[in-house]
C-alpha positions in Angstrom: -77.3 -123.0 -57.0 -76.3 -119.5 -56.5 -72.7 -118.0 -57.3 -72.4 -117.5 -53.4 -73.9 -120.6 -52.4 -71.4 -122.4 -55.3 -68.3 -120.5 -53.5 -69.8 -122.0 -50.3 -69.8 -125.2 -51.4 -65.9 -125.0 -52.8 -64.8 -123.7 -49.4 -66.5 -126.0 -47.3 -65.0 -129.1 -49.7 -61.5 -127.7 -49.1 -62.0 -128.0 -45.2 -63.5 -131.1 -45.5 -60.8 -132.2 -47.2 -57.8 -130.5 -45.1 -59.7 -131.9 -42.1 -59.5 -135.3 -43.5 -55.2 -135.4 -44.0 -54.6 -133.4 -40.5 -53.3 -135.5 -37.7 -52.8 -134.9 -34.1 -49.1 -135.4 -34.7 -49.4 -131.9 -37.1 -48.8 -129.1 -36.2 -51.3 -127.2 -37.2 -52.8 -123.6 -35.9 -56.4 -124.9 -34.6 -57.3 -121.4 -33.6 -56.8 -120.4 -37.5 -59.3 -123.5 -38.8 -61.0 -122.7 -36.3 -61.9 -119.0 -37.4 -62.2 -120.3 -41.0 -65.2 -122.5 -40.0 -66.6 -119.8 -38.2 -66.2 -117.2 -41.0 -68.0 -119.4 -43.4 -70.7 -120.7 -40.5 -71.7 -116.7 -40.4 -72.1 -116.3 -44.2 -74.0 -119.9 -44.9 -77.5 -119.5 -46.1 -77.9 -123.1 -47.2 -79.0 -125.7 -44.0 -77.0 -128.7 -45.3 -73.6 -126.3 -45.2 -74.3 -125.3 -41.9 -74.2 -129.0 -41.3 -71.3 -129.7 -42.7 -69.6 -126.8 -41.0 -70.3 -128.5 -37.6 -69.4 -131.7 -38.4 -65.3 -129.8 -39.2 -65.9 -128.0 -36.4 -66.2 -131.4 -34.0 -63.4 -132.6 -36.0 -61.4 -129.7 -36.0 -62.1 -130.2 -31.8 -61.2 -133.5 -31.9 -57.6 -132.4 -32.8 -57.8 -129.7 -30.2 -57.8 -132.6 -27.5 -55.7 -134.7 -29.0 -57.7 -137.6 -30.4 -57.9 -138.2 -34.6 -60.1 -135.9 -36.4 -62.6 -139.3 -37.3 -62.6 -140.5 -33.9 -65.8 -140.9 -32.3 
């Protein structure tokens, strides 16, 4: 793995794992998560980030609405 594809990875397991502990109680500024999956969705080279990316993005949504981030 590449150095930018390794810093990739270490970003996208840090919103993974903020994801995971946010609740809809939280209050949290979606919009800013929001950019940060974005950001990263624009610089991934690799398929399987790009995957993983959506999958916090759908959770990320899931807060927007109200409903817990693993619903569904």
């Amino acid at each position: 793995m590449n150095p930018m594809d390794q810093i990739m990875e270490r970003e996208i397991a840090h919103l993974e794992q903020i994801v995971r502990m946010l609740t809809v109680a939280d209050r949290v500024d979606i919009k800013y998560w929001e950019r940060r999956v974005e950001a990263l969705k624009a610089r991934a080279s690799v398929p399987m980030h790009l995957t993983r990316l959506e999958h916090i993005a759908v959770q990320i949504n899931r807060l927007r609405i109200g409903a817990s981030p693993d619903a569904g």
